[in-house]
C-alpha positions as CSV (number, residue, x, y, z in Angstrom):
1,X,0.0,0.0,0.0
2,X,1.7,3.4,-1.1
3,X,1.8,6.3,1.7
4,X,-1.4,8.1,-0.3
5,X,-3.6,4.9,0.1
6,X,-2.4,4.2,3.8
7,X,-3.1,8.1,4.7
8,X,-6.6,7.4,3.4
9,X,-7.0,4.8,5.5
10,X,-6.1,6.0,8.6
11,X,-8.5,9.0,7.9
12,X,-11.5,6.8,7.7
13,X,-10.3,5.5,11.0
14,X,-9.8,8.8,12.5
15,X,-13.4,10.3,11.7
16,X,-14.8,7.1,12.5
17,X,-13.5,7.1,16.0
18,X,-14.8,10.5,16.6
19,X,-18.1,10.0,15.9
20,X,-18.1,6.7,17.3
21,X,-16.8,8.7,20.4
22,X,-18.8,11.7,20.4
23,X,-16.0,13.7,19.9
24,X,-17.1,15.3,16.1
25,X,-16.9,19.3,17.9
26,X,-17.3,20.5,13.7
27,X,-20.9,19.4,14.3
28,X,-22.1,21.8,16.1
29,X,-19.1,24.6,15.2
30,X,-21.3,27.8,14.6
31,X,-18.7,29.0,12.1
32,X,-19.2,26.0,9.6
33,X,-23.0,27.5,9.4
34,X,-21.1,30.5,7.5
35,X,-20.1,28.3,5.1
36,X,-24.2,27.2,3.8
37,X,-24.8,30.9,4.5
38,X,-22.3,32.5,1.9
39,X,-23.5,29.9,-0.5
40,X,-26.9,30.2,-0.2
41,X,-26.4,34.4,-0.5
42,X,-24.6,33.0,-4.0
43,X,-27.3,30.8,-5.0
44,X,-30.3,33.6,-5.0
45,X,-34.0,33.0,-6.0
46,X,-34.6,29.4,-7.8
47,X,-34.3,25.8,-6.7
48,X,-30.4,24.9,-6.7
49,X,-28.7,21.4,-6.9
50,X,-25.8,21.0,-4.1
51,X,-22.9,18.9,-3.4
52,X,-22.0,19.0,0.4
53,X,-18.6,17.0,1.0
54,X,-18.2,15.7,4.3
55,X,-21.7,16.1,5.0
56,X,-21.5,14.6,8.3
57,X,-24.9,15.2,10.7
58,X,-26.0,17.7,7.7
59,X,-26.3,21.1,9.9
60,X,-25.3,23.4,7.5
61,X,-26.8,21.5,4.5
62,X,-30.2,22.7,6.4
63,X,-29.5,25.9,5.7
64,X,-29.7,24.8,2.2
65,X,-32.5,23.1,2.3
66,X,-34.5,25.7,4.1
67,X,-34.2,27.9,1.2
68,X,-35.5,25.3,-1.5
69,X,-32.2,23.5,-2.4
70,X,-31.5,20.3,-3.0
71,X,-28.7,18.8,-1.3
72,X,-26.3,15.4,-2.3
73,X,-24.4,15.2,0.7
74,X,-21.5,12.3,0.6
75,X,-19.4,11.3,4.1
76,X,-16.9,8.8,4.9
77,X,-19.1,8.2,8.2
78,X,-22.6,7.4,8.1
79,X,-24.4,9.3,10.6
80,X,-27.1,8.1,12.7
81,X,-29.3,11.1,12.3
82,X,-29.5,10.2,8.3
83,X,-32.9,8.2,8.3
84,X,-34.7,10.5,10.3
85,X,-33.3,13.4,8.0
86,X,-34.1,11.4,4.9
87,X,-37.7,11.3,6.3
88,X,-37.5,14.7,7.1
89,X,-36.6,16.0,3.8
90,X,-37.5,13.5,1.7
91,X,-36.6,13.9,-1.8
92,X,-34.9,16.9,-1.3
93,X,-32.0,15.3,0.7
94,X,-29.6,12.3,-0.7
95,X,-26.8,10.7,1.7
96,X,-23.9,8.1,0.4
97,X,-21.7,6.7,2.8
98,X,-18.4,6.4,0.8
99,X,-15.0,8.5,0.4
100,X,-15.1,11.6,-2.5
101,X,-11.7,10.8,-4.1
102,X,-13.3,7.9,-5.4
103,X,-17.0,8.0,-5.7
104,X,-18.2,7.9,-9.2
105,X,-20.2,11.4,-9.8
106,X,-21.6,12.3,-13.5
107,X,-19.4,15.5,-14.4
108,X,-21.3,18.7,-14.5
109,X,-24.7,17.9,-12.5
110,X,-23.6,20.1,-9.6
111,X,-25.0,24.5,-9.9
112,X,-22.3,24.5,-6.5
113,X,-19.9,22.4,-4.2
114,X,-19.5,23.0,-0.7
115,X,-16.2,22.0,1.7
116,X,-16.8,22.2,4.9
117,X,-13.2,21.3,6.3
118,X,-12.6,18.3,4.3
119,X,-9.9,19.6,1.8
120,X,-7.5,20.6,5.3
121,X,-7.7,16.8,6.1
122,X,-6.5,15.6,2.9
123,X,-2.8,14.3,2.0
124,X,-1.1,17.2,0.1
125,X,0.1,14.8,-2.9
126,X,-4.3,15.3,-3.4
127,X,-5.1,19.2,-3.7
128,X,-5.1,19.9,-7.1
129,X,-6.2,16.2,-8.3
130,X,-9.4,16.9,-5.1
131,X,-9.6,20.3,-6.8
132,X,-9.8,19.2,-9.9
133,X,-12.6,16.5,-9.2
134,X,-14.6,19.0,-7.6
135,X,-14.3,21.2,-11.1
136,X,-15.4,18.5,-13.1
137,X,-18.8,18.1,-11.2
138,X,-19.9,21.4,-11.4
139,X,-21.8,23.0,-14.8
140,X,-19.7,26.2,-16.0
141,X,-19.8,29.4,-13.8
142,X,-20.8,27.2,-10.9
143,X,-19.5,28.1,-7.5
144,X,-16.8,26.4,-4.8
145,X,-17.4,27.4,-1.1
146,X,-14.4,26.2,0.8
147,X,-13.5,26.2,4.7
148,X,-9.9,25.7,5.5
149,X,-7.7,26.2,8.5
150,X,-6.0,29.4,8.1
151,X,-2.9,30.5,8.6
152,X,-2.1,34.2,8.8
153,X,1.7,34.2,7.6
154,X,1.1,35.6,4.2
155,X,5.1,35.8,3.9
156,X,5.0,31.9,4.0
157,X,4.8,30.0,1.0
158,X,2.8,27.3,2.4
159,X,1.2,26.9,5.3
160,X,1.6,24.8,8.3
161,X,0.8,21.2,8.8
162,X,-0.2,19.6,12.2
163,X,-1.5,16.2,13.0
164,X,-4.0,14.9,15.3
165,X,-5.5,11.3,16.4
166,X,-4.4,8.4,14.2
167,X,-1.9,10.9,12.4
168,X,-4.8,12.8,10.5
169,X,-3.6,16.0,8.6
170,X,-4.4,19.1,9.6
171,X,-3.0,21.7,7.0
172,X,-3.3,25.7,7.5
173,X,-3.5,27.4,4.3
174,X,-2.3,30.6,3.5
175,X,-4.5,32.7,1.2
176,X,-1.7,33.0,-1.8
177,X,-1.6,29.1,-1.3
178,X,-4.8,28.1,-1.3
179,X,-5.7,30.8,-4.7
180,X,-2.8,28.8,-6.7
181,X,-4.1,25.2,-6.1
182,X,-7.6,26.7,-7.1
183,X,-6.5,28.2,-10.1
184,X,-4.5,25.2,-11.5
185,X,-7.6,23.6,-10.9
186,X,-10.1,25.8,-13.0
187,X,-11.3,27.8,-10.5
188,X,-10.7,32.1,-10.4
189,X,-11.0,33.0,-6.7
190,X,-14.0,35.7,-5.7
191,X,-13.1,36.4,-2.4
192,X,-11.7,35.7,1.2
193,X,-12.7,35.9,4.8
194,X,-11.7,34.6,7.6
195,X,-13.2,33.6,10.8
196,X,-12.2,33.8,14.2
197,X,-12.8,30.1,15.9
198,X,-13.4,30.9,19.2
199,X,-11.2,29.5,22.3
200,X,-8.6,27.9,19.7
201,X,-7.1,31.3,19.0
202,X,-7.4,30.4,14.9
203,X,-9.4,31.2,12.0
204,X,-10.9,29.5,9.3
205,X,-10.8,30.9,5.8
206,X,-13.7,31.0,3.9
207,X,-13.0,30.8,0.1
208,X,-15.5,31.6,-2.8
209,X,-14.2,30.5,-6.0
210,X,-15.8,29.9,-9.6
211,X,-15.8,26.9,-12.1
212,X,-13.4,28.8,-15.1
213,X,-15.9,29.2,-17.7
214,X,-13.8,28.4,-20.9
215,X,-15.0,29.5,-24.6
């Protein structure tokens, strides 16, 4: 098994023990809400199709779904509130229990994408090939909503990495970095903002970008 595969692994491992544990704090992070907010601002009046990646118990897909969207969310971790929310939301809600790198989506079915802290967990030999997936799905002048862990050191040319349980990435991206892997992707960056996580002393940043819309 190369180093890519085995990373994979042990990151199906590592969100699997926190839910399992109770320990998933992103599900209930108020600042991840901002993420569904800025897109659904983006999406205006009409009925919208939406991937959610990393969907997890689906908080700030609601937001979506309040306003009229529909919502494909995909996880690595089924979550035990999926039934009821099925039921809830019936046909406007779909949930797959699978990894995105290598679930097979129709290219451009997608009018936005929305990352809600799964591209910081991924293995840095992925971001443009992740990047690039994420291009394919969505139909021309569709919209990227991205939350990454931030880091502030503009004069750095990449940002830090940490690691947590079961040696899960944690990568901080500076601004310049994260605009170059979106723009080898097909993406051209709206705009930035970053949010102050509260008691960590960190910030997320929040990155609209849209699909390249070639001639």
């Amino acid at each position: 098994m190369n180093a890519e595969k085995q990373y994979q692994q042990q990151m199906v491992e590592s969100f699997n023990w926190r839910y399992q544990n109770q320990q998933d704090s992103w599900s209930t992070d108020p600042w991840l809400r901002a993420t569904a907010v800025k897109l659904n601002e983006l999406l205006g009046e009409g009925r919208r199709r939406v991937l959610d990646i990393g969907v997890g118990a689906a908080k700030p897909a609601e937001v979506l779904l309040q306003a009229g969207h529909q919502v494909c969310g995909i996880d690595i971790f089924a979550h035990q509130d999926w039934d009821a929310l099925r039921a809830q939301w019936q046909g406007a809600l779909e949930l797959y229990k699978g990894d995105f790198n290598t679930w097979d989506f129709a290219a451009a079915q997608f009018d936005a994408v929305m990352d809600n802290g799964c591209m910081h967990h991924q293995h840095p030999n992925f971001y443009v090939t992740y990047l690039t997936k994420v291009q394919r799905l969505l139909k021309a002048g569709a919209y990227l909503v991205l939350n990454v862990y931030a880091d502030l050191d503009d004069a750095a040319l990449e940002g830090k990495i940490t690691f947590t349980d079961h040696e899960r990435i944690c990568k901080y991206f500076t601004g310049a970095e994260i605009d170059g892997l979106l723009a080898k992707a097909g993406f051209n960056v709206l705009s930035h903002q970053h949010l102050y996580r509260k008691g960590l002393n960190e910030y997320y940043l929040l990155v609209v970008a849209q699909k390249t819309v070639t001639a």
